[in-house]
C-alpha positions as a printed Julia matrix, in Angstrom:
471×3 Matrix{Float64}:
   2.25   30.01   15.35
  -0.79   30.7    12.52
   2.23   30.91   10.0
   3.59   27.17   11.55
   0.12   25.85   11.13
  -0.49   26.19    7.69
   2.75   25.5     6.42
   3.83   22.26    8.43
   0.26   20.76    8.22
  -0.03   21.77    4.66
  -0.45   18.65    2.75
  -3.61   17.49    5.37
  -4.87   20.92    4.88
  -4.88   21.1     1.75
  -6.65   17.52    1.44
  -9.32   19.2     3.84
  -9.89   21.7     1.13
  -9.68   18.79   -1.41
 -13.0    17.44    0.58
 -14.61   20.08    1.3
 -14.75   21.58   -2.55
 -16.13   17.81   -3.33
 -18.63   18.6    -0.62
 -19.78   21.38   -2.56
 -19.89   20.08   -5.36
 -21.87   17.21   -4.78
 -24.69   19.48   -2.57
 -24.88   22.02   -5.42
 -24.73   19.12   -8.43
 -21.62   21.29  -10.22
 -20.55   18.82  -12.6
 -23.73   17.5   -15.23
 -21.48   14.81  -16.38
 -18.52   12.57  -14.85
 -15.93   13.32  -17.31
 -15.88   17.03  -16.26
 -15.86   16.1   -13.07
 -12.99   13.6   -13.41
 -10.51   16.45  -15.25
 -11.44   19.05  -13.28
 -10.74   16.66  -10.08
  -7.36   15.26  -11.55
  -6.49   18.52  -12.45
  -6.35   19.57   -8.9
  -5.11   16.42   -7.52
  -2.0    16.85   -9.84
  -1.54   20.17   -8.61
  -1.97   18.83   -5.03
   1.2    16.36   -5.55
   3.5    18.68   -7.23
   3.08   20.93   -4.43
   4.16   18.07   -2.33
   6.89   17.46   -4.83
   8.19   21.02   -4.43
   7.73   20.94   -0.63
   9.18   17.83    0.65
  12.54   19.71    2.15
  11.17   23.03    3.71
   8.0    21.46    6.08
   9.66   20.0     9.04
   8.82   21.13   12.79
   6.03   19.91   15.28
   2.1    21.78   16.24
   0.21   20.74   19.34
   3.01   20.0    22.05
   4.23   17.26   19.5
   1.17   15.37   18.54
   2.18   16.29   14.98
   5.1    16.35   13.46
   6.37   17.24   10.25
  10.07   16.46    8.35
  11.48   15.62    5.23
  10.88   11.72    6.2
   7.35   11.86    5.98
   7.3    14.59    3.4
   8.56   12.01    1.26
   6.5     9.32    2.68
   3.34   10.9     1.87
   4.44   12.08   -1.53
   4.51    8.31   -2.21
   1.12    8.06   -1.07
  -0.13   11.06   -3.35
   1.82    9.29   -6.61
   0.24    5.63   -5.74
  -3.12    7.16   -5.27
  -2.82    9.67   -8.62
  -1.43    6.52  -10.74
  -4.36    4.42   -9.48
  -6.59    7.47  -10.36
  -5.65    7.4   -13.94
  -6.12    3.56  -14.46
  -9.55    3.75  -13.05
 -11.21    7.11  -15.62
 -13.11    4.38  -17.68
 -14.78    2.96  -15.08
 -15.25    5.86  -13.14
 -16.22    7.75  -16.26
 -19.49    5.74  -15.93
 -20.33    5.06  -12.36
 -22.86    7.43  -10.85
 -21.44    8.05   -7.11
 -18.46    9.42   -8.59
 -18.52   12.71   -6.19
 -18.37   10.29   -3.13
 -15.96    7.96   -4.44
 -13.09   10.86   -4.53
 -14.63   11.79   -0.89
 -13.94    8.56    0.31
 -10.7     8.29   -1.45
  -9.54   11.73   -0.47
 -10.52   11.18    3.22
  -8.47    7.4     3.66
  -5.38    9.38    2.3
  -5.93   11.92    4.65
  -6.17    9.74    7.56
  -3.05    8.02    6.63
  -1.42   10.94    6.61
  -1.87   11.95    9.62
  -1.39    8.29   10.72
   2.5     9.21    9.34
   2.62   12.48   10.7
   1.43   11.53   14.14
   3.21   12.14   17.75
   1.5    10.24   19.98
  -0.94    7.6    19.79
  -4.1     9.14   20.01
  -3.39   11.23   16.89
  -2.27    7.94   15.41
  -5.61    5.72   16.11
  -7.5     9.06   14.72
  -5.06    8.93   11.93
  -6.19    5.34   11.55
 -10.04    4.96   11.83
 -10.58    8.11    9.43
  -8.23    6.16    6.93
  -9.87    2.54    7.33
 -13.91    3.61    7.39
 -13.93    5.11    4.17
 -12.04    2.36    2.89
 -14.98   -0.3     3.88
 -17.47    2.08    2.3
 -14.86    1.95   -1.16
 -14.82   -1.93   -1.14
 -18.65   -1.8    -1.53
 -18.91    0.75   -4.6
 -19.54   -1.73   -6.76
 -23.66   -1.76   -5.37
 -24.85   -3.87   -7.97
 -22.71   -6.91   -6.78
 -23.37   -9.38   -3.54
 -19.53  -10.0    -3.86
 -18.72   -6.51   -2.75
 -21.38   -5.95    0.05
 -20.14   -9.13    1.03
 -16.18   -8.1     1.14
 -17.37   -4.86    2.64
 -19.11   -6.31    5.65
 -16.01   -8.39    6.05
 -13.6    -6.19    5.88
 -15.65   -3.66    8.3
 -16.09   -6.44   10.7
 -12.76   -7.57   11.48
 -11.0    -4.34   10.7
 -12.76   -2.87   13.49
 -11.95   -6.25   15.79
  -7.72   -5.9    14.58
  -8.76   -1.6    15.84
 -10.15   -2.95   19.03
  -7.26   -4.97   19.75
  -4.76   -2.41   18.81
  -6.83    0.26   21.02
  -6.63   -1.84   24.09
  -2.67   -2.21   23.74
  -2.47    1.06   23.54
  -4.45    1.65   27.01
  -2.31   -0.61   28.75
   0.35    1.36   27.55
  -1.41    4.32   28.98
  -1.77    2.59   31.83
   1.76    1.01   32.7
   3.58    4.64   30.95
   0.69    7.79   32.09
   1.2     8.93   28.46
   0.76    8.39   24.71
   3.37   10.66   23.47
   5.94    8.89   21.59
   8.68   11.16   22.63
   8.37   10.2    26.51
   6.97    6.16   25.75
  10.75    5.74   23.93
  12.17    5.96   27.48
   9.14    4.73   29.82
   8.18    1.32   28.1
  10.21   -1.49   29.87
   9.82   -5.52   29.92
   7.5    -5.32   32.25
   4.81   -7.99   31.78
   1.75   -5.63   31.04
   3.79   -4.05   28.24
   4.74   -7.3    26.68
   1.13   -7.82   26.29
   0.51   -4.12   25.02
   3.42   -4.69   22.43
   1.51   -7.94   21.14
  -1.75   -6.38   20.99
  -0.44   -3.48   18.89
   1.8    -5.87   16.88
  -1.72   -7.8    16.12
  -3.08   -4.87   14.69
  -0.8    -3.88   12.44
   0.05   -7.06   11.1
  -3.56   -7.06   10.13
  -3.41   -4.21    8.32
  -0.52   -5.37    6.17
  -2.36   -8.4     5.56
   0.42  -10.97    7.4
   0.05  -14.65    8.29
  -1.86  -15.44   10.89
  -3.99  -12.1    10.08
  -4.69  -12.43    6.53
  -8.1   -14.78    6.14
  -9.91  -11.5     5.16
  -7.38   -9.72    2.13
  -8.54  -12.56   -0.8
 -12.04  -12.07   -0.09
 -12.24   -8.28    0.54
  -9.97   -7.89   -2.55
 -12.28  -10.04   -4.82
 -15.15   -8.57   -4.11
 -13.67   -4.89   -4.32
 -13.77   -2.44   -7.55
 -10.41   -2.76   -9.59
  -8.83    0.76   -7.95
  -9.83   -0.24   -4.58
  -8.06   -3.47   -4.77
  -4.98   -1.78   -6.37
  -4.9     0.93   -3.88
  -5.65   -1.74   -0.85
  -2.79   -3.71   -2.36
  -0.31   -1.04   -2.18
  -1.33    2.61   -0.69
  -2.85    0.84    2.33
  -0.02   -1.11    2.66
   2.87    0.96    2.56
   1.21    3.3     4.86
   1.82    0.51    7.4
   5.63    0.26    6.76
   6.12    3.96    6.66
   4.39    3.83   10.4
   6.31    0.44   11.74
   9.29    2.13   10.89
   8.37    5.71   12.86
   6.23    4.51   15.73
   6.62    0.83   16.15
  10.42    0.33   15.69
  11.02    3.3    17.77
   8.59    3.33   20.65
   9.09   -0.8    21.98
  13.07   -0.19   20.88
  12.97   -1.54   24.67
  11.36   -4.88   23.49
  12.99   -5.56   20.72
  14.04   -9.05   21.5
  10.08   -9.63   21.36
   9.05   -8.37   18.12
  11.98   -9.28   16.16
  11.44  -12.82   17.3
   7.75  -12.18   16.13
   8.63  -11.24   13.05
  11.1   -14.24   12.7
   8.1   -15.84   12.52
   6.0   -13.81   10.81
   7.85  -13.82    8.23
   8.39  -17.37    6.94
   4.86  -18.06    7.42
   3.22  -15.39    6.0
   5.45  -15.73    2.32
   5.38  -19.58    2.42
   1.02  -19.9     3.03
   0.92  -16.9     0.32
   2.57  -18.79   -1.87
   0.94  -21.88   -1.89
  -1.98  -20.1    -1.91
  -1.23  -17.73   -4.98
  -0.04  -21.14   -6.85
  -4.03  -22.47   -6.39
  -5.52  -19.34   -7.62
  -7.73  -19.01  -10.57
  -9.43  -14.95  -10.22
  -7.08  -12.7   -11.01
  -7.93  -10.51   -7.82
  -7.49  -13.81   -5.57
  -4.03  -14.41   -7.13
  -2.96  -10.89   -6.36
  -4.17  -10.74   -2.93
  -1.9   -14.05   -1.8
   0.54  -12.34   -4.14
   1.17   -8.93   -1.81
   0.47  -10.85    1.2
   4.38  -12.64    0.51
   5.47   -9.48   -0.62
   4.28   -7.78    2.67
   6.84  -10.59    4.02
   9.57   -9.89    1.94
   8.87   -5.67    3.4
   8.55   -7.52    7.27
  12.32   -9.25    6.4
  13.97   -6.1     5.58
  11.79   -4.08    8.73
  13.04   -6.91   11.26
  16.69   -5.79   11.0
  15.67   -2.5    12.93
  18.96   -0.66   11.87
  18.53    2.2     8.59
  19.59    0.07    5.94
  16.48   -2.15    6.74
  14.18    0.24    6.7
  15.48    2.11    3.53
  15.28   -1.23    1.9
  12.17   -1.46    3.08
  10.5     2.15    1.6
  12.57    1.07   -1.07
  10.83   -1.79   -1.89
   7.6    -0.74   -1.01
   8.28    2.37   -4.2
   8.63   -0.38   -6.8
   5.88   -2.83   -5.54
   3.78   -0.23   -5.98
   4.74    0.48   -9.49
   4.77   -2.99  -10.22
   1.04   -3.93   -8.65
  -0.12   -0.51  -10.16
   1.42   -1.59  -13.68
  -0.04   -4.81  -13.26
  -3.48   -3.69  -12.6
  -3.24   -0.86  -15.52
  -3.8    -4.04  -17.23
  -5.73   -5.82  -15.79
  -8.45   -3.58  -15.01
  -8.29   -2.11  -18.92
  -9.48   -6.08  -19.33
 -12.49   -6.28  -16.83
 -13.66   -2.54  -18.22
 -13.5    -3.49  -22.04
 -14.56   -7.32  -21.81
 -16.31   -8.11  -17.54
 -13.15  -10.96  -17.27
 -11.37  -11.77  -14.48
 -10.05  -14.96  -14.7
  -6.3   -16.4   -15.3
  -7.22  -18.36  -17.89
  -9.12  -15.38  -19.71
  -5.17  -14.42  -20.99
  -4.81  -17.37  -22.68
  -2.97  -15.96  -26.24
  -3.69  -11.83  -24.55
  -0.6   -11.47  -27.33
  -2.17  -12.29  -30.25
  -4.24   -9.29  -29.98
  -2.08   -6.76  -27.56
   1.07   -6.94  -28.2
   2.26   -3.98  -25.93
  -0.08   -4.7   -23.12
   0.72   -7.99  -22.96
   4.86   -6.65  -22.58
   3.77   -4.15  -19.7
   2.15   -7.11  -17.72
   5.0    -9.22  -18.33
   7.48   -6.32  -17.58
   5.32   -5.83  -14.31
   5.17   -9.5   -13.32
   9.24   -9.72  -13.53
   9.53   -6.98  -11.13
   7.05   -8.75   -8.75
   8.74  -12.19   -9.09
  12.2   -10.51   -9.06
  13.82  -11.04  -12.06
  16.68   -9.01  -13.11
  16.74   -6.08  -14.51
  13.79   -4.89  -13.3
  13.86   -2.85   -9.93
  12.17   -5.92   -8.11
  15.21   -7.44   -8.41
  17.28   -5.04   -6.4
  14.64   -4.55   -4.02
  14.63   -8.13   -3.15
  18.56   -8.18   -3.43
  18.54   -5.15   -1.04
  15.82   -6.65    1.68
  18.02  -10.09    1.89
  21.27   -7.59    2.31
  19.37   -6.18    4.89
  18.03   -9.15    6.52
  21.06  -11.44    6.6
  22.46   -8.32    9.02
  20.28  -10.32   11.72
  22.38  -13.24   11.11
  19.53  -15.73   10.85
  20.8   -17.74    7.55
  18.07  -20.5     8.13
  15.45  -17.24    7.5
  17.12  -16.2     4.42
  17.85  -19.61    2.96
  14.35  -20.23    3.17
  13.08  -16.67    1.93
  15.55  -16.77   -1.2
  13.64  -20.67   -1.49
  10.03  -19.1    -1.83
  11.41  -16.5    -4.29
  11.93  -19.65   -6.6
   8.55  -20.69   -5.84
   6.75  -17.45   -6.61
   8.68  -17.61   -9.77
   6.07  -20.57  -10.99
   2.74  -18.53  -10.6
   4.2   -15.33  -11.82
   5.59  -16.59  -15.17
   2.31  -19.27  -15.57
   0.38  -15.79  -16.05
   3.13  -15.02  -18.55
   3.19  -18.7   -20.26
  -0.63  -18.38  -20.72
  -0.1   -14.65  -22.61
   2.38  -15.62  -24.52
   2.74  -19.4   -24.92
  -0.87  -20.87  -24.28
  -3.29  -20.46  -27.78
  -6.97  -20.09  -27.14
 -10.0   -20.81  -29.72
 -11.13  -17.36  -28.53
  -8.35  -15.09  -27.36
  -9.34  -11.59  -25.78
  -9.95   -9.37  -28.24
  -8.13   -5.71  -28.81
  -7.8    -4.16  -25.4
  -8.5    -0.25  -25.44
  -7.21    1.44  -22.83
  -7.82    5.3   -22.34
  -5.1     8.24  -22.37
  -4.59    8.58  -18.69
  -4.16    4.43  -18.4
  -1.52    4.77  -20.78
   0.28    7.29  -19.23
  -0.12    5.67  -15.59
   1.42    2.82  -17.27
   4.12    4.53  -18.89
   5.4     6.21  -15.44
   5.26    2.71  -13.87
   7.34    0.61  -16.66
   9.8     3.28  -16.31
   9.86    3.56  -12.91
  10.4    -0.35  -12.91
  13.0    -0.32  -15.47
  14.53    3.27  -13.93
  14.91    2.82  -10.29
  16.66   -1.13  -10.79
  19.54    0.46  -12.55
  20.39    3.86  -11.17
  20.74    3.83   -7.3
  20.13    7.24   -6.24
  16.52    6.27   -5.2
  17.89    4.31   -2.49
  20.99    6.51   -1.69
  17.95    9.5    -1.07
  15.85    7.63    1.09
  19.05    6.32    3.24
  19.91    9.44    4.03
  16.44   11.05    5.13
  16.38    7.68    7.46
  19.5     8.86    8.8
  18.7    12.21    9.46
């Protein structure tokens, strides 16, 4: 039982360690100066996810009558977390090179990926809304680590606020299903939960909360402000680690448990869906800070995930991990750049790229390169993602939905390629000067153009991930 302990719940474990070493080393003052501390921390962290890496097929059983469970699934699920996080990591040395809470930024950092694993990992719902508070608090606390700016005590108080009202609401869903089912174990609420009308209610109240946390239409008024006023990394890793958690989650404990309602949240996400990647469009197209314009820009992509998730059958949900893989190369390639820009020259504006070629060439290809793959234009693995989440969704046989999906593609195609007119086509009296970006930004950026230019042409990615949904 000992032995079953430490090696199905290694990955949290060793995170626990992870913390705990940080712990020390911020009561005992270790490290004199931040770049020691940033090697020596990246050093283990890379060592963290190639354990992971070497793991992901041995780890699969359950510990505490089921609460947690362990497979190959979420194996692989969390090694996506561990890459997004390292990636985002490595853009961020130069600014965390020189910020002074550096110990309790990786504590914070360390203990939201923790809580999302276990939100993966979890069995029943208590372990899951655990899971979920210890991966959302620390994430308020990250969004005001900038402490010199209003903008991000601001974003922080907003984010706290309302991501404890989506929590509430999701908590008292989940007592009504206590109440209508006597249990929270997933297991036994696949057979129990009915269309009764107190579990209707329960299923909307749930549905509320998670659709806040991926940031969808009607639930979205906070993402553009919280991600403004955030640091760079925190906005990169709200944009994409926080958000694929959610899919990886839907797919194990939402899809599964109401399998009985079905009918209800399909139709939810039917309209969900159109909403949520029509409003972020029009909104993205207004947008003049670069953080804005990427906030309205994953809220449509969290509807293009939500089309391929509302099929409820395994190629949807491959799709949909699919997908999520190469936004977050994509956003994390994007914001390579991006935040290289704020750390060398404080901008943050649109129309701060105006002629970003003259002067970086190459950076000025990887945020083109990255844009494509968000706008989905071939042959960049964005493309196939999108290809493969229409495939997916036209299985539901709603053609009006994917007509008007395949529409707002076209649209999103305008605000994507205006940041790429203004690098490349627009001349400015004073274009940015020489961008330096740092060894470890480079090599973040590196994995993700590859990754983007990779995965879109060789399909054994998806093949992989179909089959551990099918197992």
């Amino acid at each position: 039982m000992t032995l079953d302990f430490f090696r199905l719940m290694y990955p949290e474990l060793s995170l626990i360690l992870i913390i705990f070493t940080l712990l020390i080393i911020k009561i005992f003052d270790l490290f004199k100066q931040n770049q020691s501390l940033i090697s020596f921390f990246n050093a283990i962290f890379n060592f963290y996810f190639a354990s992971l890496l070497f793991s992901i097929n041995i780890n699969s059983g359950e510990l505490f009558n089921g609460m947690y469970i362990s497979s190959s699934k979420f194996a692989f699920e969390k090694l996506i977390l561990t890459s997004g996080t390292l990636l985002i990591l490595l853009n961020s040395a130069v600014w965390l090179k020189n910020h002074k809470h550096l110990p309790e930024f990786y504590l914070l950092l360390v203990s939201s990926l923790l809580g999302m694993q276990y939100m993966i990992s979890s069995g029943n719902f208590l372990m899951f809304y655990l899971g979920l508070e210890l991966a959302s608090i620390p994430l308020a606390a990250l969004v005001n680590f900038d402490l010199e700016k209003k903008k991000s005590s601001e974003a922080a108080m907003k984010m706290i606020l309302l991501s404890a009202f989506a929590s509430g609401i999701m908590l008292f869903g989940i007592s009504l299903i206590y109440g209508t089912s006597g249990s929270l174990d997933f297991d036994i609420l696949q057979t129990s939960i009915n269309a009764n009308k107190l579990n209707i209610i329960a299923l909307i109240f749930i549905f509320s909360g998670f659709a806040f946390k991926i940031s969808a239409v009607p639930f979205h008024f906070w993402t553009a402000d919280v991600y403004e006023g955030a640091p760079f990394a925190i906005t990169a890793f709200l944009s994409t680690i926080s958000k694929a958690v959610i899919v990886f989650v839907f797919i194990s404990v939402l899809s599964p448990i109401f399998n009985n309602l079905q009918f209800l949240w399909s139709n939810l996400l039917l309209i969900i869906i159109p909403l949520t990647i029509f409003i972020a469009n029009i909104f993205a197209l207004r947008q003049r800070n670069i953080k804005r314009f990427i906030a309205f820009s994953s809220i449509a992509q969290a509807g293009y995930i939500l089309l391929g998730l509302s099929s409820n059958n395994g190629l949807g949900f491959a799709s949909s991990i699919f997908f999520v893989i190469i936004y977050l190369l994509s956003n994390i390639g994007f914001f390579a750049v991006v935040s290289a820009v704020s750390d060398s020259m404080g901008k943050e504006e649109i129309d701060d790229y105006k002629g970003f070629y003259k002067n970086n060439k190459k950076l000025s290809w990887a945020l083109a390169i990255s844009l494509f793959s968000l706008a989905g234009i071939p042959p960049t693995a964005g493309f196939f993602g999108k290809i493969f989440l229409i495939t997916a969704g036209a299985a539901t046989n709603h053609i009006l939905l994917i007509a008007f999906v395949a529409l707002n593609m076209v649209i999103s195609l305008f605000y994507y390629l205006n940041i790429v007119k203004k690098v490349f086509v627009d001349s400015s009296q004073a274009p940015l000067a020489d961008v330096k970006t740092g060894l470890s930004a480079k090599v973040s950026l590196i994995i993700c153009l590859a990754g983007i230019i990779i995965i879109g042409l060789n399909g054994a990615l998806l093949e992989y991930i179909t089959k551990l949904i099918n197992l």
